[in-house]
N, C-alpha and C positions, 0 to 999 in steps of 0.2 A: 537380836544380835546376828541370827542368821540370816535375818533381812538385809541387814547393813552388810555383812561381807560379802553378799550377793551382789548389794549394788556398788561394791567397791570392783569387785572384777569386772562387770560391765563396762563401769569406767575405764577401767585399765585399759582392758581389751580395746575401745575407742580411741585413747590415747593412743593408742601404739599401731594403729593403722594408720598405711602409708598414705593410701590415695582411694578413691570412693570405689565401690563396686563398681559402679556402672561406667566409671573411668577403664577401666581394666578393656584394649585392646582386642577384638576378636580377632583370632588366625582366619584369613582369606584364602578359601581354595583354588586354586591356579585354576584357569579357563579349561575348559577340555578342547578347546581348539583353538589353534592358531591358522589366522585369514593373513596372506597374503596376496594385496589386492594395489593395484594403480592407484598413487594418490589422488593422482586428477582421472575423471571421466567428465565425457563429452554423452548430454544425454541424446538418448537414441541411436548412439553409435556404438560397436561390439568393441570392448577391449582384449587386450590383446591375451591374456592367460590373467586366471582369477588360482591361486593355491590353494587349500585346506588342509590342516594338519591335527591328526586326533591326538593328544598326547594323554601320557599318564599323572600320576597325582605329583611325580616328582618333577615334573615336565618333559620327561623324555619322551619321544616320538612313541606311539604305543603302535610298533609293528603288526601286533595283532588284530588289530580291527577292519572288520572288511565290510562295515556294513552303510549301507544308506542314512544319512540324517535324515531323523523326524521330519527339521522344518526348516526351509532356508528362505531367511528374508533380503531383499534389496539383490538378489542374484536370480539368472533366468538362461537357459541354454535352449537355445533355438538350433535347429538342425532340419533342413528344408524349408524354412521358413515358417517351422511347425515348433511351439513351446514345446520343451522335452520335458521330463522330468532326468534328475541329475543322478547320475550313475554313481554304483557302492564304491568305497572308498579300497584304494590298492593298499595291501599293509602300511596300513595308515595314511594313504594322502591320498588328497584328492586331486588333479590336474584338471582344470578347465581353460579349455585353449580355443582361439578363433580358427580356426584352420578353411580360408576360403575356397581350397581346392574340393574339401566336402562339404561346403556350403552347411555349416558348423558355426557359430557366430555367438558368445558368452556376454550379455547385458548387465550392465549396474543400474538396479531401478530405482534405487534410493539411497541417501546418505550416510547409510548405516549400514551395514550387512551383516547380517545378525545369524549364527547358527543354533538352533536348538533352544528359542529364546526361554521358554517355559523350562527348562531343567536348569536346576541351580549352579550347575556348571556350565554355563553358555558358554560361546566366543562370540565377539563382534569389531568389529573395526572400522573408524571413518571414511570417508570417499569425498572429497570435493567435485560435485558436478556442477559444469560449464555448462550453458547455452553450444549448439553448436556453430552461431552466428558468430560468438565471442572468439571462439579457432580460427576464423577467416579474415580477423581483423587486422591481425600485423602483415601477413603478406598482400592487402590489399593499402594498409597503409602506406606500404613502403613502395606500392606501386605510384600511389596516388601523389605522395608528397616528392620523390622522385624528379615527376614529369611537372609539378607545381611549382615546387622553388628550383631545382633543375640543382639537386644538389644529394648526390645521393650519398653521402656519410651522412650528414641530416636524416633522411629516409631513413636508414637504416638503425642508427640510432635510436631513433623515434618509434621505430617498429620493434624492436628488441625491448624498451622499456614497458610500452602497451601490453603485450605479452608478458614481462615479468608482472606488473600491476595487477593481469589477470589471474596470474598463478598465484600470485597474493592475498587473495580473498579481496582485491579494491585499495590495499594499502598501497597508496603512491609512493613515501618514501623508502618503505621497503622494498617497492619496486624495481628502485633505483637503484639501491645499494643491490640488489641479485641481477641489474644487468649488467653491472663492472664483478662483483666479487662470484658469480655463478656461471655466466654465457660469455662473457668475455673473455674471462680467465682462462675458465676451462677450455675454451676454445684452441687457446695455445698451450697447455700444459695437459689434455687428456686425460684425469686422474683415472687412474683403473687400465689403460690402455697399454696393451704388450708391443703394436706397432709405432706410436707415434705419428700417425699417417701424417696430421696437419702441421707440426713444426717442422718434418722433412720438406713438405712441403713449400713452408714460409724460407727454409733455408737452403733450398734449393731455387728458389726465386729471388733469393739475395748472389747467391753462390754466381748463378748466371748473367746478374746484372751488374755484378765484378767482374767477367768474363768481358760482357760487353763495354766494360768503362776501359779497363785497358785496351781491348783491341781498338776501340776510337780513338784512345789517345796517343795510339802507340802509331796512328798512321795506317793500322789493318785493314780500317774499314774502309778507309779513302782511297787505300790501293784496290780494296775488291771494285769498289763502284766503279772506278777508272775503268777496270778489265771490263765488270759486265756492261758498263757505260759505249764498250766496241760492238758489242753484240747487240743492245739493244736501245734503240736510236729513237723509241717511241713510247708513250705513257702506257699504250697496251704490252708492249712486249714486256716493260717488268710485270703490271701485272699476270701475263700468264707464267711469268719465269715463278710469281711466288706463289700461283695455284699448283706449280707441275713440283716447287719444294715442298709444298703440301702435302703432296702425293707423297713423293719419294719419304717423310718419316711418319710410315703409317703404323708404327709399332705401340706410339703412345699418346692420347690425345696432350697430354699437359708440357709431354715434350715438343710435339707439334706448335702448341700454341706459342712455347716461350722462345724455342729454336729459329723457327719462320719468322716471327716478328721481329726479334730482334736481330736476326741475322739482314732480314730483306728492307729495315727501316730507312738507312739511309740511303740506298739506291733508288727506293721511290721518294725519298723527300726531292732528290734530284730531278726524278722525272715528275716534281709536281704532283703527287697521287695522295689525296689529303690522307690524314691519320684515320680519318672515320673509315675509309675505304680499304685500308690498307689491313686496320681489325677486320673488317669485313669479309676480307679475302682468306685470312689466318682461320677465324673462326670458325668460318663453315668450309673447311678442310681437315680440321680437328677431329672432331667426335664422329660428324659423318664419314671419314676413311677410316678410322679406327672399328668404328662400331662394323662397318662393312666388309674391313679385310677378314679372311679368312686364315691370319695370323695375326694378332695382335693382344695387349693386355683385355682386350673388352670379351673377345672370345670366350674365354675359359667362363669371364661371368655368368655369356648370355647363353651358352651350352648349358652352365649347370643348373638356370632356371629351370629350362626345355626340361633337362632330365630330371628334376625332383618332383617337375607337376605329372610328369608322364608317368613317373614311378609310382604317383600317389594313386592313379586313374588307374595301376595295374597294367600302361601298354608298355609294354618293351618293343623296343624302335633302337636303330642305330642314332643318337640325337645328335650325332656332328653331322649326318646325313640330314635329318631333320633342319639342324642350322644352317645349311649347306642350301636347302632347298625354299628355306626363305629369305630368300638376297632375291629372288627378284623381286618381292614383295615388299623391300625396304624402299617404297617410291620417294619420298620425301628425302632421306641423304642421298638416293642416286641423282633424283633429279636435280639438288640441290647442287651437285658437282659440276654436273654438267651447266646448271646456269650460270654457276661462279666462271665458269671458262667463257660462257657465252658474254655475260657482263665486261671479261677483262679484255676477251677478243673482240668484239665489234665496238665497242667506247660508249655504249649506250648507257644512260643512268635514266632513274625517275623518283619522285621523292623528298625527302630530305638528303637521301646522296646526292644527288644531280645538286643541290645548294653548296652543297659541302667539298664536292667536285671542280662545280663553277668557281669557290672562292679562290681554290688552292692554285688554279689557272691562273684566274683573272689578276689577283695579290697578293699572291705567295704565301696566303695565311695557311699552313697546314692542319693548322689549329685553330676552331674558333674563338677569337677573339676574348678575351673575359673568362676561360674555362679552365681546369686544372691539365697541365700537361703532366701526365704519372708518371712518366719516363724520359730525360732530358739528363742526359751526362754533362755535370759541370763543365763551362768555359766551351772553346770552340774545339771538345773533342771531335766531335760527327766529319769536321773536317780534317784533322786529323794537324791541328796547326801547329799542336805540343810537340810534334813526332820530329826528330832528326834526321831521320829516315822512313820515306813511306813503302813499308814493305808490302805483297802481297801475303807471304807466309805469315805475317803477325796475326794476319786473320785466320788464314789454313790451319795452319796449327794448332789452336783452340779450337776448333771448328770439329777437325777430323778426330781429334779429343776425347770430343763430349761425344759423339755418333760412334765413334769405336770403342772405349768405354764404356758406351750405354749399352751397345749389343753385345760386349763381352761379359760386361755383369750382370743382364740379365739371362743369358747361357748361364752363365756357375753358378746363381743364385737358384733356377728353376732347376737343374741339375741337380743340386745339392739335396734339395727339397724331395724330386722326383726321389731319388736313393734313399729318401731318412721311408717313405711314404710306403716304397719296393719291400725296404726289412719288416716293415710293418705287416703289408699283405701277404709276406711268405708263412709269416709266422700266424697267422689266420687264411692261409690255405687258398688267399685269391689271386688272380693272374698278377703279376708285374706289369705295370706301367711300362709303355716304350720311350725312348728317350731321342725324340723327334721335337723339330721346333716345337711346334704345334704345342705338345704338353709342356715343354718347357716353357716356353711363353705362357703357360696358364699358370702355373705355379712359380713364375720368379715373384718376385719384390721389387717392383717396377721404383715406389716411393726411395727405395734405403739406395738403386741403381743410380737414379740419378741425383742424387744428393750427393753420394762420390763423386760421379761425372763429372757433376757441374765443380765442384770444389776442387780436382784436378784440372780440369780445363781451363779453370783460373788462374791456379796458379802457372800451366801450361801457357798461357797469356803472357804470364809478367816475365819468365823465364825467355820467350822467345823474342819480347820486346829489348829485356836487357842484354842479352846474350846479341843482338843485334844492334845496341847502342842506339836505337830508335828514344829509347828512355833512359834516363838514369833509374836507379833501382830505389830511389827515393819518388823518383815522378812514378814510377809503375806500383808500389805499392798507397802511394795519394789517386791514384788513377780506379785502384781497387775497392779501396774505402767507397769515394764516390760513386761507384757505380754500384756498388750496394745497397748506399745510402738513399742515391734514387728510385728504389724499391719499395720505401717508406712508404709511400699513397697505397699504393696499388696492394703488398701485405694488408694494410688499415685495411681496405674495403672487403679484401676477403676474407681477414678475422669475423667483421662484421655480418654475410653472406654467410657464412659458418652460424652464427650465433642466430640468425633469423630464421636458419635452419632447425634449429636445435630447438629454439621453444617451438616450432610449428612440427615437430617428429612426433611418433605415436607413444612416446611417455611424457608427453606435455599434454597439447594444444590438438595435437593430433588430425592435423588438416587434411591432411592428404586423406584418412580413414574416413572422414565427415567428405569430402569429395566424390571418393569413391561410393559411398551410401549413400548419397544426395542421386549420384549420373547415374548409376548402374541397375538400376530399377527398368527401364524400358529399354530392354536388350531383345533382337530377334535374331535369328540365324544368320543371313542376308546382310546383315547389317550390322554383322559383328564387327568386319575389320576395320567399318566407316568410322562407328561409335568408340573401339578400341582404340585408336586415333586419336580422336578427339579428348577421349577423357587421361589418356598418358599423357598429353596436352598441357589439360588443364593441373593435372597433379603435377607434372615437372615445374610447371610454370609457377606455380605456389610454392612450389620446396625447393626449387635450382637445384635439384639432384635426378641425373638421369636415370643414376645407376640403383637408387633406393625406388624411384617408379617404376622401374623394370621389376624390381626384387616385391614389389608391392602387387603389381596389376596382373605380371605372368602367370600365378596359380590361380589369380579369379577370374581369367581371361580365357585361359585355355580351357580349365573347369566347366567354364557357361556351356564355351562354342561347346566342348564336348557333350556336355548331358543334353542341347539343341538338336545333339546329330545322331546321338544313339536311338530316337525313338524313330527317324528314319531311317534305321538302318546303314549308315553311312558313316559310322564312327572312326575314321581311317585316321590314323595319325599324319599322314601326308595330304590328308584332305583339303583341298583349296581354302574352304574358309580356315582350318586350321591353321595353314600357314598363313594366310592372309590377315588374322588374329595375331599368330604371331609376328608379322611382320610390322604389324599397325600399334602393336604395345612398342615396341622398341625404337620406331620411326616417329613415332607422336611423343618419347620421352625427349628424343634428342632436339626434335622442333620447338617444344616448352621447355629446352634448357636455353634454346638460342633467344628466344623472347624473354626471357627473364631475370632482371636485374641482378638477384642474388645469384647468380650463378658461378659457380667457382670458375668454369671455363671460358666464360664470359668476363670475365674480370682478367685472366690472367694473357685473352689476347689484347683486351684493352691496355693491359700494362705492360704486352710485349710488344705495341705497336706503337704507345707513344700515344696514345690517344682519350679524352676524356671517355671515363666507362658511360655515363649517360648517353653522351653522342652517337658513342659508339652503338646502343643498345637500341634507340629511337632512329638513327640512320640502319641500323641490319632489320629492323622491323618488318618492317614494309617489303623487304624483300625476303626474310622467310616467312608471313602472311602469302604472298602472292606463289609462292613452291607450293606451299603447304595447300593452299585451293586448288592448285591444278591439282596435286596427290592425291587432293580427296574426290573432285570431278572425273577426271582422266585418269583414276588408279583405283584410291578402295571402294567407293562407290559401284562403279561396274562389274569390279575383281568379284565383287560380294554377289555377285548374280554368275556367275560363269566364266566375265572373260577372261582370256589368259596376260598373263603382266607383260610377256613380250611383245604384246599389239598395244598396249597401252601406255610401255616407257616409249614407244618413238611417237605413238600421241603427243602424249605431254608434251617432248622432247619440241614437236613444234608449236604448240602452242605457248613453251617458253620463248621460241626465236619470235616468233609475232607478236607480242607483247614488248618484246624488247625494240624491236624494227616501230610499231607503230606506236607504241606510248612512251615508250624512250625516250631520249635528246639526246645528242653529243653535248657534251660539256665544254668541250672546245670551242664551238660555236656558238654558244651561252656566252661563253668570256670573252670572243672576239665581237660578239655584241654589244656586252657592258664595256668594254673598251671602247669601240666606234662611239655609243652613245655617252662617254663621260661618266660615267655611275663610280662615283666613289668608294672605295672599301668603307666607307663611314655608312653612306646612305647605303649600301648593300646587304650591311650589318642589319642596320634598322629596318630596313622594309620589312621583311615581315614579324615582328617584335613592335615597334613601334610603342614602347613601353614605357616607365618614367626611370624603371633600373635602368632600362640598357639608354638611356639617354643622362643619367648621373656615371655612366664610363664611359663619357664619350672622350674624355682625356684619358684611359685606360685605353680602350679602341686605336687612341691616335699612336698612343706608347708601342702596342702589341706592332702595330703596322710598320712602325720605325725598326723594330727588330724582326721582324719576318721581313725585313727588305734585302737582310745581310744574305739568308740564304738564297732566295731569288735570285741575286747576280752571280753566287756560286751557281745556282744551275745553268745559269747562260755560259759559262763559262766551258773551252774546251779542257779535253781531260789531258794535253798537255799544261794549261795554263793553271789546272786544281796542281 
C-alpha cells in the first residue's frame, strides 16, 4: 500500500510539470566589455579610434577599473612603428586613437576583436575587413568610366554602387538599394548634421541661378555686355577682365566660382571664348586666391591645422606668422595665377583647349557638340530678347546685392560668433579674441551667408526688373523658376561627388588612409616638400576634397619633416623645409582638387560657366599637369635643398611664358586656317573621334550647328544693333 501511494505521488508530481528541466533557460551574464570599433577596416591600414568599455554586472560603466586586460585579440597599437603593448584602462575606458602627429597608429588584425577571451565574461565584436585594393576601386572607376563613355553621371553612379556592394559583404542588390537610400540621400539631408553645409549649398546654387535667369531676361545681362563690349574689343581682354574678377572676390572660393561664371558668361559667349575656357579661367581663380589670400574663409582652416600640429610637437610659434611665411612656398596656385593671366593675355592655347578654342572661333560652337550644356536659361534670355527694357542696373543691382550682402553677413555672422567664444574665454581666464577681419572671416558661416545672399539677390533681380517694367512680374517670377531650374544637372553631379566622397572617407572605404600608408613610407628630409606635393595630390584627387587632404596630411607631414630635423639639430618651426612641407601639403591639395572629377569646385565652375563638367575637367588637365611640373622642377624640388622661392617663382614664372610662346598656337589662326581650308564643323568634330557614336549624331552635329549659328551673328553684331 505504501508502494502504491509512493508511486501515485511520482505520478502526480510528473503530471504537474510544466516543461522539462533541461528546457529551463540559463540567465546570461552581460559581457564585461563593451568594444566600440569601425565596422569596415581596410587591412594593413590604422583606424581611426578603437573604444573599450569595462562595465559592471548591471551594465553600467565600472568607473572603477584601471587596469590592463589580460589579452586582446584582432587589436595591435604601434607607436614608432614599434608593436606596443596597450595601456591600462582610464575609469573604465579605454581610448585607442591613430594620432599621426605621434606616429601612434591602432590596427584591426582580425575579424573579431576579442577581450579577455578565456574569462567567462569576455567582450568581443565583429569587423568587416576589406582588401585595401577594394578602397581604390570607386574613385578609379569613376575616373576610368568618365573619360570612357564621356558621361560622368554614369561614372559616378557606377562608382557609388561598387562601393556600396563593397560595404555589402558582395551583395549587389543591396548595394543598390544603400546607394539611393544611404549616399544619396544623406547626401542632401545630412542626418546628425547641426550645419546643413550641403543643402545650403545645393540652394544657394539654385538661389543664384534664379539670380541669373532674371537678370538675362530682364535685358541686365545684355546691357552689361554692351558696356563691357566698349571696353573690350578682343577675346583676350574679356578673358583677363574675368581672371582680374577672380581676383577681386577673394573671400570665398564657392562664391568665386558661382559669381565669376555666371556673371562673365555671356560677355565671352560674345567674344567667342568656348565654355570649356571660360571654367577654366573661373576655376583656377577659385581655390587658388582663396587658399593664398591672407584673408579669406580658407585662412582660419589652414591656420588652425599649422596650430594643432605645432601644439602637439610642443612648439609654440606665432602660426599666422608661420602661415604668413608660407605663401611663398604655395608655387602651384601662385604660379597657376599668374599662367591663367598669361593664357588670357597672349591668346596662346595647347591641348584639348586649343580644340575647344579653335571650334568656338571657327563655328560658333561654345559647346561641344553632342554634350550636356548644365547651364542655359530658357529661350533667348542671354540676349536679353524678353526684356522691354535693356537696363544696365538690372544686372548692378543683383550683382552689388549678393557682394555687399556677402560681406555684410559674413561681418555679423563671424562677429556674433567671435563674442559668444570672448564670454567663454573670460570666464575660463583666457585672452579675448580681437575683432579684426581676419578672425572674423575665420569664424563667420560663409555656407548660411551666401544662401541669404544669393536668395536676396534674387529676389533684388525680380524687384529691379519689375519696378523698371523691363518684365512684367509674372515674366520675372517664370524668369526665376527657370533659372533655377537650370541648376538641375549641375546639383545632380555634385550630389553625386558628395556621395563618391562619402563611401571613399575614413569610416567607409577609407582611401585616402590606404593612400597615405601605401606613399608615405619612403620619405627623406630634402624631399619632403617634393613628396608632400605629390601625395596631397594624389589624396585630393581620390576624394575631391581639398579641405579633408589638408585636415588629413598636415599633422603627418609636419610630424615627419619635424622628427627628420630634430636629430640635426635644426628643429625650427620656420625652417625652410618646414615651410616648404607646409606649402607643398596645401598646394598639392588644391592641384588634385583641380584634376578631379568629383570635385565640388570643379563642378560648380563647370555649372557656373555653362559648360560640360567632363570637358571642362579633360580641357583644365593639361594645364594644371604642366603648373603643377614646373612647381615641382622649378620650385619644391630645389626649395628642398636650399634654394630660396623668390629665385624660383620668376623661374618658373619664365619657363611658363616659353611654353606658352613655343608650344602654344593662337587659336585664331587655327580657325582662320580651317576656314581658308574649308573644314566643316562636321569633319572637325570627327577628326579626332572618328568613332561609330559620333558618326550615329551626325544629324545631332548638324542640329547643334543650326543653333549655335543664332549666337554667332549676335556676336558679329554691333552693340548698338544688340
Amino acid at each position: 500500500m505504501a508502494a502504491t501511494h509512493s508511486l501515485l505521488i511520482i505520478f502526480t508530481s510528473l503530471l504537474g510539470q510544466t516543461a522539462p528541466i533541461t528546457d529551463v533557460p540559463l540567465k546570461k551574464e552581460p559581457a564585461r566589455y563593451e568594444i566600440e570599433a569601425p565596422p569596415v577596416a581596410v587591412i594593413g591600414i590604422p583606424v581611426s579610434q578603437v573604444t573599450i568599455r569595462a562595465l559592471k554586472l548591471d551594465g553600467t560603466l565600472d568607473t572603477a577599473y584601471s587596469e590592463r586586460p589580460e589579452k586582446v585579440e584582432g587589436l595591435e597599437l604601434w607607436v614608432h612603428e614599434v608593436d606596443t603593448a596597450l595601456p591600462p584602462f582610464d575609469h573604465g575606458v579605454l581610448e585607442l586613437k591613430t594620432d599621426l602627429a605621434k606616429n601612434q597608429k591602432v590596427f584591426i588584425t582580425s575579424d573579431v576583436i576579442r577581450v579577455d577571451p578565456d574569462q567567462r565574461r569576455s567582450g568581443e565584436t565583429e569587423v568587416y575587413r576589406i582588401s585595401k585594393w577594394l578602397s581604390l576601386l570607386p574613385p578609379l572607376v569613376a575616373v576610368v568610366l568618365a573619360v570612357w563613355f564621356r558621361n560622368i553621371i554614369l561614372a559616378l553612379l557606377v562608382s557609388i554602387w561598387l562601393g556600396a556592394v563593397i560595404l555589402a559583404h558582395g551583395n549587389l542588390f543591396l548595394g543598390f538599394v544603400h546607394t539611393l537610400d544611404t549616399f544619396v540621400i544623406h547626401e542632401i539631408v545630412e542626418p546628425g548634421s547641426t550645419d546643413y553645409s550641403h543643402m545650403m549649398i545645393i540652394m544657394f546654387t539654385m538661389f543664384l541661378g534664379a539670380m541669373v535667369g532674371v537678370m538675362s531676361a530682364g535685358g541686365g545681362t545684355a546691357a552689361l555686355v554692351n558696356r563691357l563690349s566698349q571696353y573690350a574689343t578682343k577675346r583676350e581682354h574679356s578673358q583677363v577682365m574675368t581672371w582680374f574678377l577672380g581676383l577681386v572676390v577673394f573671400f570665398d572660393d564657392y562664391a568665386n566660382s558661382l559669381l565669376v561664371g555666371s556673371s562673365m558668361r555671356p560677355f565671352t559667349d560674345r567674344m567667342k571664348v568656348s565654355r570649356e575656357k571660360l571654367a577654366f579661367l573661373v576655376d583656377s581663380t577659385a581655390a587658388p586666391v582663396s587658399g593664398i589670400a591672407i584673408i579669406s574663409t580658407w585662412v582660419g582652416v589652414e591656420i588652425g591645422y599649422i596650430a594643432d600640429t605645432y601644439a602637439s610637437l610642443g612648439m609654440t610659434e606665432d602660426y599666422y606668422t608661420t602661415f604668413l611665411y608660407s605663401l611663398p612656398y604655395r608655387f602651384y596656385p601662385l604660379q597657376l595665377l599668374a599662367f591663367v593671366w598669361l593664357v588670357a593675355y597672349i591668346g596662346n592655347d595647347f591641348g584639348p583647349m586649343l580644340k575647344a578654342e579653335t571650334r568656338a572661333i571657327a563655328y560658333g560652337q561654345l559647346v561641344r557638340p553632342g554634350r550636356f550644356n548644365i547651364v542655359e536659361v530658357e529661350g533667348n534670355a542671354d540676349t536679353g530678347e524678353l526684356a522691354r527694357r535693356q537696363l544696365l542696373r538690372n544686372a548692378l543691382v543683383p550683382l552689388i546685392a549678393l557682394l555687399g550682402l556677402a560681406m555684410i553677413g559674413l561681418w555679423w555672422t563671424g562677429t556674433i560668433e567671435i563674442n559668444r567664444l570672448n564670454m567663454e574665454r573670460v570666464q575660463q581666464g583666457q585672452t579675448e579674441l580681437k575683432v579684426n577681419f581676419q578672425n572674423v572671416l575665420e569664424h563667420s558661416s560663409p555656407n548660411r551667408v551666401l544662401l541669404i545672399s544669393s536668395f536676396l539677390a534674387s529676389i533684388a533681380a525680380v524687384v529691379s526688373c519689375s519696378l523698371s517694367k523691363s518684365l512684367s512680374l509674372n515674366e520675372c517670377v517664370e524668369a526665376w523658376s527657370a533659372g533655377a531650374k537650370s541648376m538641375f544637372l549641375a546639383i545632380l553631379i555634385l550630389v553625386l561627388a558628395w556621395s563618391v566622397a562619402t563611401v571613399c572617407d575614413a569610416e567607409h572605404l577609407n582611401t585616402a588612409g590606404v593612400l597615405v600608408e601605401m606613399l608615405s613610407e619612403k620619405l627623406s628630409p630634402n624631399w619632403m616638400p617634393t613628396i608632400t606635393f605629390l601625395l596631397a595630390a594624389v589624396v585630393s584627387f581620390a576624394t575631391g576634397s581639398s579641405w579633408s587632404t589638408m585636415g588629413l596630411l598636415m599633422p603627418l607631414s609636419i610630424s615627419l619633416t619635424y622628427s627628420l630635423l630634430v636629430p640635426l639639430n635644426e628643429a625650427d618651426p620656420n625652417h625652410h623645409l618646414m615651410l616648404g612641407t607646409i606649402g607643398g601639403v596645401l598646394a598639392g591639395a588644391i592641384f588634385g582638387d583641380h584634376c578631379s572629377p568629383i570635385s565640388d569646385t570643379t563642378v560648380l565652375s563647370s555649372a557656373a560657366s555653362g559648360s560640360d563638367h567632363l570637358d571642362h575637367v579633360l580641357t583644365q588637365m593639361p594645364y594644371a599637369l604642366t603648373v603643377a611640373a614646373v612647381s615641382v622642377l622649378f620650385g619644391y624640388l630645389p626649395v628642398g635643398f636650399g634654394f630660396q622661392p623668390y629665385i624660383l617663382l620668376p623661374v618658373g614664372l619664365v619657363v611658363l611664358v616659353l611654353i606658352l610662346l613655343f608650344y602654344g598656337r593662337s587659336a585664331e589662326a587655327e580657325a582662320n586656317a580651317l576656314l581658308e581650308a574649308g573644314v566643316t564643323a562636321e569633319e572637325f568634330n570627327n577628326r579626332d573621334n572618328g568613332s561609330d557614336e559620333e558618326e550615329e549624331r551626325t544629324g545631332e552635329v548638324d542640329q547643334t550647328d543650326s543653333e549655335s549659328a543664332e549666337p554667332t551673328e549676335s556676336v558679329e553684331e554691333s552693340p548698338e544693333e544688340v
